[in-house]
N, C-alpha and C positions, 0 to 999 in steps of 0.2 A: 243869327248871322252878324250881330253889331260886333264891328272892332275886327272882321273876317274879311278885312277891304281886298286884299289882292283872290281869295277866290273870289268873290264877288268878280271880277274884272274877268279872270278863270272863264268863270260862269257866263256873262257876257259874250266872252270873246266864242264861245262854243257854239250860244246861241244864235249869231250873227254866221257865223258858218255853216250849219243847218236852214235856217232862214235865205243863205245866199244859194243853196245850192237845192231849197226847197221840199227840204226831209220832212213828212209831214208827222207829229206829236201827238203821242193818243195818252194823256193822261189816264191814270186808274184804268188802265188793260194789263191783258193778261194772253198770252199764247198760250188756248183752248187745245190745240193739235198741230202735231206737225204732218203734212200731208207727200207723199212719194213714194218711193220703193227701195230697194238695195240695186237694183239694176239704173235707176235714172236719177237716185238720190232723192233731195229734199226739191220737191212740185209748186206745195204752196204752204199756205199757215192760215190755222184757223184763227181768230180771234177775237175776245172782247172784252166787254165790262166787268170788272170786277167790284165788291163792295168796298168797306173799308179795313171789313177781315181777308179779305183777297177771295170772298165766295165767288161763284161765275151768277152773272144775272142774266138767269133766262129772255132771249130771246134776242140777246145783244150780238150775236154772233154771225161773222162774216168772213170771207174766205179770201185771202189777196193771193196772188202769183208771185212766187217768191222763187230766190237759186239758193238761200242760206239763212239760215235761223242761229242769232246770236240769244241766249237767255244769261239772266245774272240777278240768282235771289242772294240776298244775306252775303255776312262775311262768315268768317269761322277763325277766332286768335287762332295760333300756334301755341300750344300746350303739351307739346311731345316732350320740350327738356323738362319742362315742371312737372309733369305726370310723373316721368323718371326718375326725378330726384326725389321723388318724397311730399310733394309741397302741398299745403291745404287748398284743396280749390273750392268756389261755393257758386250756387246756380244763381243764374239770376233768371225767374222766370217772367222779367219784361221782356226779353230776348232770348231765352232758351235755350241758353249756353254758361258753358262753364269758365270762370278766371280764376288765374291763379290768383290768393291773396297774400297781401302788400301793402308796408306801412308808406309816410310820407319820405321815407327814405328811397324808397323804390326794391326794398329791402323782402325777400319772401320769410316765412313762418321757420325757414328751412335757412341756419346762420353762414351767412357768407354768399347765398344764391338771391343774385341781385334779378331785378327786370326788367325789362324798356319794349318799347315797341311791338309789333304785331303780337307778343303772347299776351297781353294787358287788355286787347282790344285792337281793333285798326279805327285808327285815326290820321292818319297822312306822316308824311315824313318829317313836318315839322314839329307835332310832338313826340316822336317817334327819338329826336335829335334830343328835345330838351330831355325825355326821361331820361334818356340814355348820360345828359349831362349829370342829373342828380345821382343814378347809381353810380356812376363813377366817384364823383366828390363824395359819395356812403361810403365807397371800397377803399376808399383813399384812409377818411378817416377811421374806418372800420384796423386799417393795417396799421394806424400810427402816426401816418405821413403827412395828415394836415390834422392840426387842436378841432376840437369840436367849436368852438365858437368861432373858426374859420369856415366850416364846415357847412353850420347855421347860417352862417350868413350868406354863404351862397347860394344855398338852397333858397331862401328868402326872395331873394335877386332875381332867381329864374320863377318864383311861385305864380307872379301874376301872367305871367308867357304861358304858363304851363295851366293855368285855369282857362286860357282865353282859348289854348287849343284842346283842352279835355271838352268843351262845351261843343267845343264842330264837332268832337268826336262823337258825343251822344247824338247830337241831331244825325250824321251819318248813318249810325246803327240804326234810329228810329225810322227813318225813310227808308233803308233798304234790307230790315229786318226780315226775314222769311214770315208771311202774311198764313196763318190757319188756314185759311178756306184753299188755299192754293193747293192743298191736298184732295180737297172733292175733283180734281182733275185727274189725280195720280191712277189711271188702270192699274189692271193687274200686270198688263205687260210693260208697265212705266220703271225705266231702268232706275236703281236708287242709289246702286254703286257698280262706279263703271270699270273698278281695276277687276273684280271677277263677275260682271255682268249678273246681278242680284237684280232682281224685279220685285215692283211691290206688292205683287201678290205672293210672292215666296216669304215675306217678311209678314205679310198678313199670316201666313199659313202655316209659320213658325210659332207665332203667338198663338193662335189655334191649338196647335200641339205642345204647349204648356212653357214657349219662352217666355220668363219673365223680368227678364234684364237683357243686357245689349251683346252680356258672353252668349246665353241661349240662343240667342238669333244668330249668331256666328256657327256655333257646333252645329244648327239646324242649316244654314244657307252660306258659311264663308261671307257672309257680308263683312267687311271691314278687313277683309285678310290677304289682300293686296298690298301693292308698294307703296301707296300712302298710307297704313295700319286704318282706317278710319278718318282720318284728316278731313277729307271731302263728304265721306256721306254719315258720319256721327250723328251729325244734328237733328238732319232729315232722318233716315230711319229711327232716332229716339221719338220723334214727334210721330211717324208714321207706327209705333208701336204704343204710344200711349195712345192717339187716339184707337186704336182697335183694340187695347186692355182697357180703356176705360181711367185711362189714369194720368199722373201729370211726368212728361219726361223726364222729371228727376226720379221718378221712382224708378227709372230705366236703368238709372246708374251711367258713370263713367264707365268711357273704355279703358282697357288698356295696353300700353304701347311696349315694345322690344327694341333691346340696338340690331340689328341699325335702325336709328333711327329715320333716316331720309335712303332712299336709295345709292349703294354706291361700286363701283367696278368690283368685282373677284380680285381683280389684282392689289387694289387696295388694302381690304383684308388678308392676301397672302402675304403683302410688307408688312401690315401692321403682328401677324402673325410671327415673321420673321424679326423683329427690331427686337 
């Protein structure tokens, strides 16, 4: 966090409002179960100690009276336009997810498809601003419009901004990575993707019946084949298929994406149809 002074302050200013209004902080937990019905909603929440793989540690569990349960594992880039185009992506199995790749120009593998922000990774808006400056000053000198050694030098200029926010980025992923053991929670009735309400025992039960990549579990459960293609529950069910194959979710393989890409009106597509 050195040279991170205004989160730092962020951070502070959060804790002092939690602290005034007396929210109590349960370090390394985990919400074990969510407790209620369809008729009276969310009752209560189980919950407790988790390790440092995010396993449950028997015996730590206890039950509060709750009206709403907020949960938030991991992030997930946005890799629908670089899937689309062509672009090389490579796993990274600290984090279990896939990025596109990308020179110091912000430049992909794929000529003229530049990148910045949330498909690179999330890390806040303010490196999100600087890549976004360096693939510009690429696209510029890529067209012509600035010498390369105008080029360089700006890239230069913004390098050390741009090392000091890539560093919070990592830490960010590292803290709120999706934890292994947080799957010894997942039932069978534990929903994995909510645009067609896939459970993970139908994804268990896929691989059982010979899926062996991320298409098989789709033609066996529709998992990923809702309005987000996969966007939300990719990661989780890759991880939730290796462990039950026995394998590491790269061998899962990438999804893959269709236009539209993001959801959008019929009437959209009927102009774009008509233009």
């Amino acid at each position: 966090m050195w040279g991170q002074w205004e989160r730092i302050a962020e951070g502070l200013g959060a804790m002092r409002v939690l602290i005034q209004h007396r929210v109590p902080l349960y370090f390394r937990h985990a919400v074990f179960r969510a407790l209620g019905s369809p008729e009276r909603g969310v009752t209560g929440a189980v919950i407790g100690r988790v390790d440092g793989d995010g396993h449950p540690v028997p015996g730590t569990d206890r039950t509060l009276d709750v009206d709403a349960i907020c949960v938030a594992y991991g992030f997930a880039p946005s890799i629908e336009l670089t899937l689309h185009l062509g672009c090389t992506h490579d796993y990274d199995p600290r984090l279990g997810l896939y990025f596109p790749r990308y020179d110091g120009r912000m430049q992909t593998d794929v000529k003229g498809v530049f990148v910045a922000g949330d498909v690179t990774g999330v890390g806040g808006k303010a490196l999100a601003a600087l890549q976004g400056q360096v693939a510009a000053i690429s696209a510029l000198e890529m067209l012509g419009m600035i010498p390369t050694a105008t080029a360089d030098d700006r890239r230069a200029r913004l390098a050390p901004a741009l090392r000091r926010q890539e560093r919070f980025g990592r830490v960010l992923w590292e803290r709120f990575k999706l934890r292994a053991g947080l799957f010894d929670l997942a039932g069978d009735d534990t929903v994995v993707c909510r645009c067609e309400n896939v459970t993970a025992g139908e994804v268990r039960r896929s691989v059982g019946q010979g899926a062996l990549d991320f298409r098989g579990a789709k033609l066996r459960t529709r998992v990923g084949m809702g309005a987000c293609q996969g966007r939300y529950c990719y990661a989780n069910v890759a991880a939730l298929m290796a462990r039950e194959a026995g394998c590491t979710p790269q061998e899962i393989g990438l999804l893959r994406v269709r236009p539209p890409l993001v959801p959008v009106p019929a009437r959209v597509l009927a102009q774009a149809g008509a233009d």
